[in-house]
C-alpha positions as CSV (number, residue, x, y, z in Angstrom):
1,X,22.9,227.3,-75.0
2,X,23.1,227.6,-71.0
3,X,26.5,229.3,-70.2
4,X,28.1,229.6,-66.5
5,X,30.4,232.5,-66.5
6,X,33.3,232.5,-63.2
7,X,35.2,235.6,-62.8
8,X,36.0,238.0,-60.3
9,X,36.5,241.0,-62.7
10,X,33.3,243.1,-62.6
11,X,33.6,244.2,-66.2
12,X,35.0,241.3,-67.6
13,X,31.7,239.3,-66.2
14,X,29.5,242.1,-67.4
15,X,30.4,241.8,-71.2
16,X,30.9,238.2,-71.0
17,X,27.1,237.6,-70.1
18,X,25.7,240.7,-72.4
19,X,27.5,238.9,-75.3
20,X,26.9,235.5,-74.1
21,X,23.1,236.3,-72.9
22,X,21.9,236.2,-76.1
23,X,22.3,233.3,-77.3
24,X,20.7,231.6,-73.7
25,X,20.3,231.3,-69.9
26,X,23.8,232.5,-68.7
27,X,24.8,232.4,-65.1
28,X,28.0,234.3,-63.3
29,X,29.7,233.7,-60.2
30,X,33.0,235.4,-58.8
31,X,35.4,232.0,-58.1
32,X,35.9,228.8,-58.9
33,X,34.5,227.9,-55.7
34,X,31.3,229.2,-57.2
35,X,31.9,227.8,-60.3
36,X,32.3,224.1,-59.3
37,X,28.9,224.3,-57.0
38,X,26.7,226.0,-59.4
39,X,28.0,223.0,-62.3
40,X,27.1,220.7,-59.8
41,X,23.8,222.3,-59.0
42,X,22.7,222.4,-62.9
43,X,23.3,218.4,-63.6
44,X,21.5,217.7,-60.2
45,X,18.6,219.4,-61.9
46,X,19.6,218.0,-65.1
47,X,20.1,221.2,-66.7
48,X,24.0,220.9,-67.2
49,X,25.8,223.9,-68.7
50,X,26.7,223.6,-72.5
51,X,29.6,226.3,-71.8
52,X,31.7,227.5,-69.2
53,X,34.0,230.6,-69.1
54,X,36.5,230.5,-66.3
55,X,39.4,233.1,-65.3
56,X,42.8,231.5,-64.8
57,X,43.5,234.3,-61.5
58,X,40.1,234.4,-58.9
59,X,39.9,234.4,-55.3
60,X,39.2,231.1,-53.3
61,X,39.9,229.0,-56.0
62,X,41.5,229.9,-59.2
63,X,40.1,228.8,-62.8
64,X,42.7,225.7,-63.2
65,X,41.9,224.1,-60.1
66,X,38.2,224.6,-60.6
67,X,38.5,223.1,-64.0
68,X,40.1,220.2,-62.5
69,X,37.3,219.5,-60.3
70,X,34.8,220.0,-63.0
71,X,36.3,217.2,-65.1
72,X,36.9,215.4,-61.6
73,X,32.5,215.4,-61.8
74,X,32.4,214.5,-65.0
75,X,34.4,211.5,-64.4
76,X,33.0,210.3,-61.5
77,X,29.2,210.9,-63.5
78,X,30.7,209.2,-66.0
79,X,29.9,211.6,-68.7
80,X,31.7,211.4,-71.8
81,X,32.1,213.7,-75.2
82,X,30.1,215.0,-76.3
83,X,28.1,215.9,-73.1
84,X,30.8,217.0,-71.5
85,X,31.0,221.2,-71.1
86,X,32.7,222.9,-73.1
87,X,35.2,225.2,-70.9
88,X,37.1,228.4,-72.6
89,X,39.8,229.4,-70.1
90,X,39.6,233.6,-70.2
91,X,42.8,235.3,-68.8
92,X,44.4,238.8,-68.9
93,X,47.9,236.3,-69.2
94,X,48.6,235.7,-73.0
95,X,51.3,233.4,-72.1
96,X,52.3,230.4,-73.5
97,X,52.9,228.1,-70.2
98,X,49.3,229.0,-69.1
99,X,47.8,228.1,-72.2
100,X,49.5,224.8,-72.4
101,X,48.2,224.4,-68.4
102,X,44.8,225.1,-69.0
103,X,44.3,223.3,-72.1
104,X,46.7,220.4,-72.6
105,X,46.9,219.0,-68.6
106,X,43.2,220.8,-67.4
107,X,41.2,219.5,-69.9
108,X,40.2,222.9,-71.4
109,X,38.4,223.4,-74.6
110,X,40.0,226.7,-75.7
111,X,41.5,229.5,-74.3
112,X,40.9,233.3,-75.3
113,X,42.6,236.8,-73.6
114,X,41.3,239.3,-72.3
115,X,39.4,241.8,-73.4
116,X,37.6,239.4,-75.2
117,X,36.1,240.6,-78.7
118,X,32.8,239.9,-79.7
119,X,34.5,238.8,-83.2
120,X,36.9,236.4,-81.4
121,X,34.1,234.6,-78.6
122,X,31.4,234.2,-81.6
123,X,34.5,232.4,-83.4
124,X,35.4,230.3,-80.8
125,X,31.6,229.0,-80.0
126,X,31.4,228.2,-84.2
127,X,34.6,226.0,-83.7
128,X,33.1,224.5,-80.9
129,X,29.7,223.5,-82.4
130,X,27.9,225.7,-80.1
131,X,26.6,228.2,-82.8
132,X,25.7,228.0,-86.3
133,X,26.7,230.6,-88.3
134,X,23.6,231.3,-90.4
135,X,24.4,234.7,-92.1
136,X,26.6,237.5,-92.5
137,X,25.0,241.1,-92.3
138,X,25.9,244.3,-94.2
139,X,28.9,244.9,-92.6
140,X,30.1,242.1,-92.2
141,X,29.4,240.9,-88.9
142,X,28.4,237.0,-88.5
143,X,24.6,236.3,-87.6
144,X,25.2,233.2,-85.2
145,X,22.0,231.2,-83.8
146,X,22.8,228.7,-81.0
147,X,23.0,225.1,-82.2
148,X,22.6,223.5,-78.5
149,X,20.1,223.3,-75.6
């Protein structure tokens, strides 16, 4: 699974590519700026994401707008479901007008708050067919192998 992560939270990037790192490539950039370049950039060398994490609040260009644009590509590539990226909108905002923003009018996949949980992202990627959940260890824990390139 190739994973682009955009946020401008130094932490919040950090765990999001040590969690997300194992399961494939995974890129980071700071804005949506970024964000929309580097998505570009991978079908150009036809190695398109399979995931992207975007924060709603960044500099230069926020996480809705770049969302928009990223489904503004797709369009004009004319690439439909299921090759089109699955995007989890991350936000420190657990409010109910931003969730309905980023998922119902941006064309977001899902939506998780910050800090996100190991427990919670793994979840999320199951539900989105971009893991397999193949067993569950001693404690507990899920055992997830990545399902897509």
């Amino acid at each position: 699974m190739k994973t682009l992560i955009a946020d401008d939270e130094f932490a919040s990037r950090t765990i999001a590519q040590r969690l997300l790192g194992r399961l494939g490539p995974c890129d980071a950039v700071t804005n949506g700026a970024d964000a929309v370049q580097a998505f570009e950039r991978a079908w150009q060398q036809n190695r398109p994401y399979n995931l992207i994490c975007l924060d709603i609040l960044m500099p230069d260009m926020d996480g809705q707008e770049a969302l928009v644009r990223i489904r503004e590509i797709e369009k004009a590539k004319e690439i439909r479901d299921p090759l089109k990226v699955k995007v989890i909108m991350v936000t420190a905002l657990d409010h109910p007008q931003s969730v309905m923003t980023a998922i119902y009018r941006g064309g977001a996949t899902a939506y998780l708050v910050k800090p996100i949980r190991e427990r919670q992202l793994m979840s999320e990627l199951f539900q989105l067919g971009l893991v397999a959940q193949t067993e569950v260890t001693p404690s507990g824990t899920p055992c997830l192998r990545t399902i897509t390139g």
